[in-house]
N, C-alpha and C positions, 0 to 999 in steps of 0.2 A: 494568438496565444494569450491564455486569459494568467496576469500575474496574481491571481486569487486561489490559483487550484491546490496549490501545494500542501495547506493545513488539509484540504478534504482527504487528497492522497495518502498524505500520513495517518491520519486519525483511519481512516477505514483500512490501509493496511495493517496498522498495529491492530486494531478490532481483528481482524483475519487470523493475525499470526498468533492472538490471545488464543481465541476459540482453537487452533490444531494442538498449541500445548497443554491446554486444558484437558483436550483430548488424551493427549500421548501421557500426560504427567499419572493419567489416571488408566490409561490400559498399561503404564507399568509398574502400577501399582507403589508410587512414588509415597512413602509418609505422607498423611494431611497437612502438618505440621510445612513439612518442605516444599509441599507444593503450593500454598498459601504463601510460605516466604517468598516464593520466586515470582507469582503472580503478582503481590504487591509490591516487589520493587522493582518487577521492569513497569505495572504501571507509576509507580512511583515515579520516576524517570522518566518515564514517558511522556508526563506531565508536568514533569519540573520548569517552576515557572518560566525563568531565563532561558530555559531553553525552547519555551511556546513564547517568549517574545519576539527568538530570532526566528524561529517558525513563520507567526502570523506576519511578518514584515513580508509588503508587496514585493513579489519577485518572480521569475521566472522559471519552469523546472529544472531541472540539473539531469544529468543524464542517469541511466540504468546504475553503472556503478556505485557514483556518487549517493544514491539512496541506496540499494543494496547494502554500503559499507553503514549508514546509519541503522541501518536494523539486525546486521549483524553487530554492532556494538549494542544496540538495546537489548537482543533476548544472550544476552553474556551480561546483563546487568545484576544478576544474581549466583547465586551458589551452582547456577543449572549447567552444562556447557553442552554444546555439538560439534559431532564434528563438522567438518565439510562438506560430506555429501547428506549430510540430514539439514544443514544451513542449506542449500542449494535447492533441497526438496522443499523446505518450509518456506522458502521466499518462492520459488513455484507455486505452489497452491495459496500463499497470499495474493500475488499477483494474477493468477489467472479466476480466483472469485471475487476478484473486486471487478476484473474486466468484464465480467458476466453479468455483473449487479449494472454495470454503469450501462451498458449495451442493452438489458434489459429494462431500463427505468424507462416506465410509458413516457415520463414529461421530466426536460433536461434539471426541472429543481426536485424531482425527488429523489436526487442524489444526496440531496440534503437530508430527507428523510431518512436514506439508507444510512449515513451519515451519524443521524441521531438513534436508529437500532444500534449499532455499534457501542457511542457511546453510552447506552440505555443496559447492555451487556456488558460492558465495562465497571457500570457503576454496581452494579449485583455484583461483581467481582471481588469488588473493596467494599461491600456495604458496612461488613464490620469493621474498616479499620477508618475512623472518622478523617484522621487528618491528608489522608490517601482519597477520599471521598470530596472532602471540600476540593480538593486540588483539582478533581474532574469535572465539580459542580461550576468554579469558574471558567475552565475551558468550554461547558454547555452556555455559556452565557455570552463568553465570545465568540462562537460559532453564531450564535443566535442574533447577534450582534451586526457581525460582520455580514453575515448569507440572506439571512430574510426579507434586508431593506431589496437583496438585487432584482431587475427584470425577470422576465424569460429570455429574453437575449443573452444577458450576461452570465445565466445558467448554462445558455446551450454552447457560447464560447468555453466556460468552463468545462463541460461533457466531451466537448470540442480537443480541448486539450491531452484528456485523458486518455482520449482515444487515439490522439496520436502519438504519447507514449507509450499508449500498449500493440501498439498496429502489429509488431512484428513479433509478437509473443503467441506461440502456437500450441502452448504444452499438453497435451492429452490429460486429463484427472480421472479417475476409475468413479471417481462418484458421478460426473457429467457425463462419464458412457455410458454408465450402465444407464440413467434416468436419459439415454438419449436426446440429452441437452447438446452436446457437443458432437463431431462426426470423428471418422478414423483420422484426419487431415489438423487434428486440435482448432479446428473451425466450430466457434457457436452455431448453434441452431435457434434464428429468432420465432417464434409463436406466431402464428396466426389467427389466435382465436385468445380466448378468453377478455378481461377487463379492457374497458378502452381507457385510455386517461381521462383523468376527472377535468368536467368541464365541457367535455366533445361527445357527439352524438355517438350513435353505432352506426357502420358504416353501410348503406343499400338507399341509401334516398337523393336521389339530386333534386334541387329545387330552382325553378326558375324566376328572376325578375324585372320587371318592366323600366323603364328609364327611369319612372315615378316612385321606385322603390317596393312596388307591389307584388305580389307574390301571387303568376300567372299562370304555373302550371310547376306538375310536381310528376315526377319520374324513380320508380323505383327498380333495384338492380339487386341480381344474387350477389353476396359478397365475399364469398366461399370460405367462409369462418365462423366460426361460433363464436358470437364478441356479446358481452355481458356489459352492463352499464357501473362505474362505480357511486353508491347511495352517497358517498359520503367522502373528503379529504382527509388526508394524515396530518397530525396534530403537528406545528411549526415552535409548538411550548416543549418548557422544557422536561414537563409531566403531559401524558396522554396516547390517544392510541396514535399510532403511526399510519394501519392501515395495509400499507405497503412490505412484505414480507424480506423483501433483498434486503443483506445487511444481518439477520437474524442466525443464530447458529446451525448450519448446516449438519456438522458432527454430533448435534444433542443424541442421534442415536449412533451405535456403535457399531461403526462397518468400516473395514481396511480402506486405506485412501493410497490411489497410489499414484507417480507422475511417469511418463512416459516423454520421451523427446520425438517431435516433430522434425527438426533441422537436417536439412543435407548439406554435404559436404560441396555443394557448388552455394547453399548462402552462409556456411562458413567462407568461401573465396570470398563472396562480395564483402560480406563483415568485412573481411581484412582491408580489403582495398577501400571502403569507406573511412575507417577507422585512422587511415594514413593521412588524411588530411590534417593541416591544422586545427585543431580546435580552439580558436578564443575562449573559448567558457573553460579551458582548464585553470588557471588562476583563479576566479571566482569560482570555482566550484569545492578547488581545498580551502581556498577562504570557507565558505558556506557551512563545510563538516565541520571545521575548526572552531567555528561562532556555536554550531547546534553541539557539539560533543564537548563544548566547554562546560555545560551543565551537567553532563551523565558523569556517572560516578561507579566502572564496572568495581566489584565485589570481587576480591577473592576469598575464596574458603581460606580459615583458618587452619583447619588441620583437614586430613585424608578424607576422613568420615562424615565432614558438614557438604562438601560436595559430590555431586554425581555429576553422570552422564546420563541425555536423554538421546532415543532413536527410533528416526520418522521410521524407520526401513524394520523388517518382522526379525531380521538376525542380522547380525555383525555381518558377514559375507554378503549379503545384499549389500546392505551400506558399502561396502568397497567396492563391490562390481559397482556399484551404482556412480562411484567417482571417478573408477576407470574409464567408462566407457560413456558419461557425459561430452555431446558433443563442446566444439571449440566454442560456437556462438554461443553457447549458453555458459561460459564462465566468467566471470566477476573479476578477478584474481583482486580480492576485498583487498584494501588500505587499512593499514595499523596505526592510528592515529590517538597519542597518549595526550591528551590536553593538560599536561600539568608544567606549572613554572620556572622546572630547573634547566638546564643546560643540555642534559642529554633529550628533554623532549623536542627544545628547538633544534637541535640535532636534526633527531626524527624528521619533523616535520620540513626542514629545511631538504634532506634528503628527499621525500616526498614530493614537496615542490620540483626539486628535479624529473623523476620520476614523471610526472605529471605532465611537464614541457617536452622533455622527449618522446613519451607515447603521441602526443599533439603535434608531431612533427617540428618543433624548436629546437634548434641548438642550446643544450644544460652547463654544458661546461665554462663558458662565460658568465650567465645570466641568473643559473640558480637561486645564488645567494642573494641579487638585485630584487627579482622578482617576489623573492620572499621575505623580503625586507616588511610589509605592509602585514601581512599574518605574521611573523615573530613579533613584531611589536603589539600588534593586536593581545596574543598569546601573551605578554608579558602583563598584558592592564587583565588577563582574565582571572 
Protein backbone atom coordinates (compact mmCIF):
# COMPACT_ATOMS: atom_id res chain seq x y z
CA UNK A 1 0.00 0.00 0.00
CA UNK A 2 1.41 3.15 -1.28
CA UNK A 3 1.08 6.14 1.72
CA UNK A 4 1.14 8.72 -1.34
CA UNK A 5 -2.29 7.95 -2.95
CA UNK A 6 -4.56 9.81 -0.97
CA UNK A 7 -3.97 13.48 -2.37
CA UNK A 8 -4.47 11.66 -5.96
CA UNK A 9 -7.84 10.10 -4.76
CA UNK A 10 -9.18 13.19 -3.48
CA UNK A 11 -8.16 15.69 -5.98
CA UNK A 12 -9.53 13.47 -8.91
CA UNK A 13 -12.62 12.64 -7.05
CA UNK A 14 -13.40 16.13 -6.18
CA UNK A 15 -12.61 16.93 -10.21
CA UNK A 16 -15.49 14.11 -10.78
CA UNK A 17 -17.91 15.30 -8.29
CA UNK A 18 -17.19 19.19 -9.88
CA UNK A 19 -17.88 18.18 -13.52
CA UNK A 20 -21.68 16.19 -12.38
CA UNK A 21 -22.75 19.48 -10.59
CA UNK A 22 -21.65 21.61 -13.01
CA UNK A 23 -23.73 19.52 -15.08
CA UNK A 24 -26.83 19.30 -12.86
CA UNK A 25 -26.38 23.09 -11.57
CA UNK A 26 -27.02 23.87 -15.14
CA UNK A 27 -29.71 21.27 -16.65
CA UNK A 28 -31.61 22.95 -13.73
CA UNK A 29 -31.40 25.82 -14.75
CA UNK A 30 -29.79 27.15 -11.32
CA UNK A 31 -29.08 31.33 -11.44
CA UNK A 32 -25.34 31.92 -12.90
CA UNK A 33 -24.89 33.93 -10.06
CA UNK A 34 -25.63 30.81 -7.64
CA UNK A 35 -24.06 28.46 -9.47
CA UNK A 36 -20.70 30.15 -9.57
CA UNK A 37 -21.24 30.85 -5.69
CA UNK A 38 -21.33 27.11 -5.03
CA UNK A 39 -18.52 26.11 -7.49
CA UNK A 40 -16.24 28.48 -5.83
CA UNK A 41 -16.61 27.72 -2.51
CA UNK A 42 -16.72 24.06 -2.42
CA UNK A 43 -13.50 24.72 -4.59
CA UNK A 44 -12.57 27.08 -2.15
CA UNK A 45 -12.67 24.49 0.56
CA UNK A 46 -11.46 22.12 -1.15
CA UNK A 47 -8.37 23.80 -1.43
CA UNK A 48 -8.07 25.33 1.79
CA UNK A 49 -4.66 25.41 2.78
CA UNK A 50 -4.79 23.59 6.19
CA UNK A 51 -6.74 21.33 5.03
CA UNK A 52 -4.23 20.21 1.90
CA UNK A 53 -1.55 20.16 4.62
CA UNK A 54 -3.29 17.34 6.58
CA UNK A 55 -4.22 15.89 3.15
CA UNK A 56 -0.58 15.84 1.56
CA UNK A 57 0.90 14.21 5.03
CA UNK A 58 2.08 10.59 4.28
CA UNK A 59 -0.65 8.20 5.25
CA UNK A 60 -2.51 5.48 4.45
CA UNK A 61 -6.18 5.29 2.96
CA UNK A 62 -9.02 5.19 5.24
CA UNK A 63 -11.90 3.25 4.52
CA UNK A 64 -15.18 3.90 1.92
CA UNK A 65 -17.03 5.72 4.74
CA UNK A 66 -14.45 7.74 6.18
CA UNK A 67 -14.03 9.58 2.69
CA UNK A 68 -17.59 9.30 1.68
CA UNK A 69 -18.25 11.46 4.90
CA UNK A 70 -15.40 14.15 3.58
CA UNK A 71 -17.18 14.76 0.34
CA UNK A 72 -20.47 14.69 1.68
CA UNK A 73 -19.30 17.61 4.02
CA UNK A 74 -17.53 19.39 0.75
CA UNK A 75 -20.43 19.61 -1.75
CA UNK A 76 -22.71 21.08 1.50
CA UNK A 77 -19.79 23.63 1.48
CA UNK A 78 -22.10 26.14 -0.09
CA UNK A 79 -25.69 27.46 -0.21
CA UNK A 80 -26.30 23.99 -2.61
CA UNK A 81 -27.79 20.92 -0.64
CA UNK A 82 -28.79 17.19 -1.44
CA UNK A 83 -30.41 14.98 -0.25
CA UNK A 84 -29.51 11.45 0.20
CA UNK A 85 -30.23 9.63 -2.50
CA UNK A 86 -28.84 12.26 -4.93
CA UNK A 87 -25.41 12.28 -2.19
CA UNK A 88 -25.32 8.42 -2.74
CA UNK A 89 -25.78 8.92 -6.72
CA UNK A 90 -23.02 11.62 -6.94
CA UNK A 91 -20.36 9.73 -4.91
CA UNK A 92 -21.39 6.81 -7.46
CA UNK A 93 -20.49 8.23 -10.35
CA UNK A 94 -17.45 9.95 -8.87
CA UNK A 95 -16.22 6.76 -7.70
CA UNK A 96 -16.89 4.59 -10.54
CA UNK A 97 -15.13 7.36 -13.26
CA UNK A 98 -12.22 7.79 -11.46
CA UNK A 99 -12.04 3.77 -11.40
CA UNK A 100 -12.41 3.78 -15.06
CA UNK A 101 -9.77 6.46 -15.56
CA UNK A 102 -7.31 4.61 -13.19
CA UNK A 103 -7.92 1.03 -14.81
CA UNK A 104 -7.76 2.62 -18.13
CA UNK A 105 -4.41 4.52 -17.76
CA UNK A 106 -1.87 2.75 -20.51
CA UNK A 107 1.17 3.54 -17.76
CA UNK A 108 0.71 3.51 -13.82
CA UNK A 109 2.12 7.48 -13.83
CA UNK A 110 -0.51 8.75 -16.13
CA UNK A 111 -2.69 8.81 -13.41
CA UNK A 112 -0.79 11.84 -12.81
CA UNK A 113 -1.84 13.19 -15.88
CA UNK A 114 -5.28 12.31 -15.43
CA UNK A 115 -4.77 14.02 -12.23
CA UNK A 116 -3.56 17.27 -13.87
CA UNK A 117 -6.87 17.22 -16.55
CA UNK A 118 -8.87 17.60 -13.33
CA UNK A 119 -7.03 20.10 -11.97
CA UNK A 120 -6.69 21.85 -15.41
CA UNK A 121 -10.71 21.84 -15.25
CA UNK A 122 -10.90 23.09 -11.95
CA UNK A 123 -8.77 25.86 -12.62
CA UNK A 124 -11.30 27.15 -15.78
CA UNK A 125 -13.77 26.75 -12.93
CA UNK A 126 -12.38 29.75 -10.73
CA UNK A 127 -10.42 31.47 -13.65
CA UNK A 128 -12.26 34.61 -12.56
CA UNK A 129 -12.00 34.53 -9.17
CA UNK A 130 -8.05 35.15 -8.61
CA UNK A 131 -7.79 34.46 -4.90
CA UNK A 132 -9.79 30.86 -5.41
CA UNK A 133 -7.23 30.49 -8.56
CA UNK A 134 -3.85 30.95 -6.65
CA UNK A 135 -5.04 28.50 -4.02
CA UNK A 136 -5.29 25.73 -6.87
CA UNK A 137 -2.18 27.05 -8.59
CA UNK A 138 -0.28 26.11 -5.30
CA UNK A 139 -1.76 22.81 -4.88
CA UNK A 140 -0.48 22.20 -8.89
CA UNK A 141 2.86 22.81 -7.58
CA UNK A 142 2.57 20.45 -4.98
CA UNK A 143 1.28 17.64 -6.84
CA UNK A 144 4.17 18.51 -9.10
CA UNK A 145 6.31 18.38 -6.41
CA UNK A 146 5.54 15.48 -4.58
CA UNK A 147 4.53 12.97 -7.90
CA UNK A 148 7.02 13.58 -10.76
CA UNK A 149 10.43 12.95 -8.70
CA UNK A 150 8.45 9.22 -8.37
CA UNK A 151 9.65 5.84 -10.26
CA UNK A 152 7.39 3.67 -12.16
CA UNK A 153 7.34 1.44 -9.45
CA UNK A 154 5.99 3.84 -7.05
CA UNK A 155 3.36 4.73 -9.59
CA UNK A 156 2.26 1.31 -10.02
CA UNK A 157 2.20 0.71 -6.05
CA UNK A 158 0.22 3.91 -6.11
CA UNK A 159 -2.39 2.40 -9.18
CA UNK A 160 -1.94 -0.45 -6.88
CA UNK A 161 -3.73 1.07 -4.16
CA UNK A 162 -6.45 2.49 -5.92
CA UNK A 163 -7.52 -0.39 -7.23
CA UNK A 164 -7.87 -2.16 -4.17
CA UNK A 165 -10.08 0.30 -2.83
CA UNK A 166 -12.24 0.27 -5.73
CA UNK A 167 -12.13 -3.71 -6.24
CA UNK A 168 -15.54 -4.15 -4.75
CA UNK A 169 -17.45 -1.19 -6.35
CA UNK A 170 -19.61 -2.60 -9.30
CA UNK A 171 -22.14 0.28 -10.03
CA UNK A 172 -23.56 0.30 -13.48
CA UNK A 173 -23.46 4.15 -15.11
CA UNK A 174 -26.00 4.77 -18.27
CA UNK A 175 -23.01 6.66 -19.93
CA UNK A 176 -20.48 3.52 -19.60
CA UNK A 177 -23.50 1.24 -21.22
CA UNK A 178 -24.54 2.76 -23.47
CA UNK A 179 -20.65 3.54 -25.05
CA UNK A 180 -20.21 -0.12 -24.02
CA UNK A 181 -17.39 0.58 -21.74
CA UNK A 182 -18.78 -1.36 -18.98
CA UNK A 183 -21.01 -4.91 -19.05
CA UNK A 184 -24.54 -5.67 -17.46
CA UNK A 185 -22.34 -7.15 -14.23
CA UNK A 186 -20.87 -3.12 -13.46
CA UNK A 187 -17.59 -4.78 -14.80
CA UNK A 188 -15.25 -2.42 -17.03
CA UNK A 189 -14.47 -3.52 -20.41
CA UNK A 190 -10.65 -3.01 -21.00
CA UNK A 191 -9.61 -2.21 -24.96
CA UNK A 192 -7.74 -4.09 -27.05
CA UNK A 193 -6.74 -1.90 -29.64
CA UNK A 194 -5.96 1.54 -29.93
CA UNK A 195 -2.72 3.67 -28.32
CA UNK A 196 -0.01 1.73 -26.70
CA UNK A 197 1.70 3.47 -23.92
CA UNK A 198 4.30 5.96 -24.77
CA UNK A 199 7.59 4.58 -24.82
CA UNK A 200 6.73 0.76 -25.92
CA UNK A 201 6.58 -0.76 -29.24
CA UNK A 202 3.10 -2.08 -30.92
CA UNK A 203 2.70 -5.36 -30.09
CA UNK A 204 3.34 -8.47 -33.16
CA UNK A 205 7.30 -8.71 -33.09
CA UNK A 206 9.47 -11.07 -30.94
CA UNK A 207 12.99 -10.54 -31.24
CA UNK A 208 15.74 -12.88 -30.63
CA UNK A 209 19.28 -12.64 -28.98
CA UNK A 210 22.56 -14.27 -28.80
CA UNK A 211 24.56 -14.54 -25.56
CA UNK A 212 26.66 -11.59 -27.25
CA UNK A 213 23.89 -9.37 -27.10
CA UNK A 214 23.11 -9.58 -30.89
CA UNK A 215 20.01 -9.45 -32.40
CA UNK A 216 19.73 -13.12 -34.39
CA UNK A 217 16.57 -13.56 -35.58
CA UNK A 218 13.21 -11.78 -35.52
CA UNK A 219 9.68 -13.32 -35.46
CA UNK A 220 6.66 -11.80 -36.17
CA UNK A 221 2.80 -12.64 -34.76
CA UNK A 222 -0.91 -11.45 -35.28
CA UNK A 223 -1.76 -9.46 -32.38
CA UNK A 224 -5.44 -9.25 -32.82
CA UNK A 225 -5.73 -5.56 -32.14
CA UNK A 226 -5.48 -2.41 -33.68
CA UNK A 227 -2.67 -0.62 -31.49
CA UNK A 228 -1.55 2.84 -32.79
CA UNK A 229 1.83 4.14 -31.49
CA UNK A 230 1.73 7.47 -29.30
CA UNK A 231 4.02 10.58 -31.20
CA UNK A 232 4.29 12.20 -28.39
CA UNK A 233 3.96 12.22 -23.90
CA UNK A 234 1.70 14.46 -21.79
CA UNK A 235 2.94 17.38 -20.57
CA UNK A 236 4.28 16.81 -16.31
CA UNK A 237 4.08 21.18 -16.31
CA UNK A 238 1.91 22.88 -14.90
CA UNK A 239 0.74 24.43 -18.51
CA UNK A 240 0.61 22.16 -21.65
CA UNK A 241 -1.00 19.47 -23.47
CA UNK A 242 -1.70 16.31 -21.39
CA UNK A 243 -2.29 14.20 -24.36
CA UNK A 244 -4.06 11.64 -22.43
CA UNK A 245 -7.99 12.21 -22.43
CA UNK A 246 -9.02 10.31 -18.87
CA UNK A 247 -9.68 12.78 -16.27
CA UNK A 248 -11.30 15.47 -18.88
CA UNK A 249 -15.10 16.10 -18.70
CA UNK A 250 -17.21 13.38 -19.61
CA UNK A 251 -20.75 15.42 -19.27
CA UNK A 252 -19.45 18.62 -21.58
CA UNK A 253 -22.30 17.14 -23.57
CA UNK A 254 -25.82 16.69 -22.24
CA UNK A 255 -27.13 13.29 -21.75
CA UNK A 256 -29.12 11.72 -18.72
CA UNK A 257 -26.61 9.80 -16.35
CA UNK A 258 -27.92 7.35 -14.39
CA UNK A 259 -26.56 4.64 -11.55
CA UNK A 260 -27.84 1.30 -11.15
CA UNK A 261 -26.82 -1.29 -8.23
CA UNK A 262 -25.02 -4.39 -8.99
CA UNK A 263 -25.11 -5.88 -5.21
CA UNK A 264 -26.86 -8.96 -4.08
CA UNK A 265 -28.21 -9.75 -1.05
CA UNK A 266 -25.63 -12.77 -0.39
CA UNK A 267 -22.56 -9.81 -0.67
CA UNK A 268 -24.59 -7.68 1.44
CA UNK A 269 -24.31 -11.08 4.10
CA UNK A 270 -20.53 -11.06 3.58
CA UNK A 271 -20.42 -7.03 3.94
CA UNK A 272 -21.78 -7.69 7.25
CA UNK A 273 -19.94 -10.52 8.57
CA UNK A 274 -16.63 -8.75 7.34
CA UNK A 275 -17.59 -5.46 8.76
CA UNK A 276 -17.79 -7.39 12.50
CA UNK A 277 -14.45 -7.57 12.90
CA UNK A 278 -12.38 -5.28 14.72
CA UNK A 279 -11.15 -2.58 13.06
CA UNK A 280 -7.93 -0.80 14.29
CA UNK A 281 -8.07 2.06 11.80
CA UNK A 282 -11.38 3.21 13.47
CA UNK A 283 -9.68 5.75 16.03
CA UNK A 284 -7.26 7.11 13.34
CA UNK A 285 -9.63 7.30 10.97
CA UNK A 286 -12.15 10.07 13.25
CA UNK A 287 -8.86 11.37 14.17
CA UNK A 288 -8.19 11.81 10.16
CA UNK A 289 -11.91 13.56 9.38
CA UNK A 290 -11.42 15.65 12.28
CA UNK A 291 -7.71 17.17 11.22
CA UNK A 292 -9.23 17.39 7.28
CA UNK A 293 -12.80 19.03 8.35
CA UNK A 294 -11.11 21.37 10.69
CA UNK A 295 -10.49 23.63 7.73
CA UNK A 296 -13.96 23.46 5.81
CA UNK A 297 -16.17 25.84 6.69
CA UNK A 298 -20.05 24.31 5.56
CA UNK A 299 -22.27 27.77 4.71
CA UNK A 300 -25.62 28.10 5.75
CA UNK A 301 -28.15 30.10 3.71
CA UNK A 302 -29.18 33.02 5.31
CA UNK A 303 -32.57 33.20 4.52
CA UNK A 304 -35.10 30.72 2.50
CA UNK A 305 -34.34 32.21 -0.91
CA UNK A 306 -30.26 32.14 -0.94
CA UNK A 307 -30.53 28.34 -0.75
CA UNK A 308 -31.71 25.55 -2.94
CA UNK A 309 -31.78 22.09 -3.64
CA UNK A 310 -30.15 20.20 -6.26
CA UNK A 311 -31.33 16.59 -7.94
CA UNK A 312 -29.17 13.97 -9.60
CA UNK A 313 -32.57 11.84 -10.14
CA UNK A 314 -35.16 13.55 -13.31
CA UNK A 315 -38.09 13.90 -10.48
CA UNK A 316 -38.54 13.89 -6.81
CA UNK A 317 -40.18 10.31 -6.80
CA UNK A 318 -37.01 8.84 -8.44
CA UNK A 319 -34.91 10.25 -5.90
CA UNK A 320 -36.93 8.47 -3.06
CA UNK A 321 -37.38 5.27 -4.93
CA UNK A 322 -33.91 5.67 -5.42
CA UNK A 323 -33.17 5.59 -1.56
CA UNK A 324 -35.59 3.08 -0.90
CA UNK A 325 -34.51 0.56 -2.70
CA UNK A 326 -30.57 1.13 -2.47
CA UNK A 327 -29.13 -1.96 -1.51
CA UNK A 328 -27.41 -2.53 2.18
CA UNK A 329 -23.74 -2.70 0.90
CA UNK A 330 -23.86 0.39 -0.74
CA UNK A 331 -24.87 2.66 2.27
CA UNK A 332 -22.43 5.03 4.13
CA UNK A 333 -24.80 5.83 6.89
CA UNK A 334 -22.30 9.42 6.63
CA UNK A 335 -20.79 10.85 10.11
CA UNK A 336 -21.91 14.47 11.22
CA UNK A 337 -18.98 15.91 12.26
CA UNK A 338 -18.93 19.81 13.40
CA UNK A 339 -15.35 20.92 13.90
CA UNK A 340 -15.82 23.79 16.01
CA UNK A 341 -14.42 24.68 19.68
CA UNK A 342 -17.43 24.68 21.92
CA UNK A 343 -18.58 22.05 24.25
CA UNK A 344 -21.48 20.62 22.38
CA UNK A 345 -19.13 19.73 19.28
CA UNK A 346 -16.66 17.71 21.59
CA UNK A 347 -19.93 16.34 22.69
CA UNK A 348 -20.55 15.23 19.05
CA UNK A 349 -17.39 14.08 18.34
CA UNK A 350 -16.91 12.29 21.67
CA UNK A 351 -20.25 10.43 20.85
CA UNK A 352 -18.86 9.58 17.41
CA UNK A 353 -15.88 8.12 18.72
CA UNK A 354 -18.21 5.74 20.46
CA UNK A 355 -20.08 5.10 17.62
CA UNK A 356 -16.96 4.28 15.75
CA UNK A 357 -15.56 1.68 18.49
CA UNK A 358 -18.68 -0.27 18.59
CA UNK A 359 -19.36 -0.54 14.85
CA UNK A 360 -15.35 -2.06 15.19
CA UNK A 361 -16.44 -4.37 17.39
CA UNK A 362 -15.04 -2.56 20.91
CA UNK A 363 -16.59 -2.20 23.93
CA UNK A 364 -17.90 2.03 24.02
CA UNK A 365 -19.21 2.19 27.25
CA UNK A 366 -15.82 2.12 29.27
CA UNK A 367 -13.55 3.57 26.77
CA UNK A 368 -15.28 6.15 24.71
CA UNK A 369 -14.23 8.97 26.46
CA UNK A 370 -10.33 7.56 27.00
CA UNK A 371 -10.11 6.99 23.40
CA UNK A 372 -11.16 10.32 22.56
CA UNK A 373 -9.22 11.88 24.77
CA UNK A 374 -6.37 12.60 21.71
CA UNK A 375 -9.12 14.23 19.03
CA UNK A 376 -10.96 16.54 21.81
CA UNK A 377 -7.73 17.79 22.70
CA UNK A 378 -6.57 17.93 19.18
CA UNK A 379 -10.15 19.75 18.40
CA UNK A 380 -9.45 22.27 21.08
CA UNK A 381 -5.73 23.61 19.49
CA UNK A 382 -7.96 23.78 16.03
Amino acid sequence: MSSRTLPLLFINLGGEMLYILDQRLRAQNIPADKAKKVMNDIITTMFNKKFLEELFKPQELYSKKALRTVFDRLAHASIMRLNQASMDKLYDLMTMAFKYQVLLCPRAKDILLVSFNHMDAIKDFVKDTPSVLSQVDETYRQLIEMYTPLSSGEFQLIRQTLLIFFQDMHIRVSIFLKDKVQNSNGRFVLPISGPVPHGTHIPGLIRMFSCNGEEVKRLQFRNGGNYTSVLREGSFEMFGERVIKLGTNMYSVSRPVETHMSGTSKNSAQKKSVNTAPNPLAKEELNMLARLMGGMEVQKPGNADSGFRVNLFATDEEEEEALISRPDEFSYDVIKIQATKNQQANAELAKIMGDFTEEAGEPCSSSANSKGDDLLAMMDGL
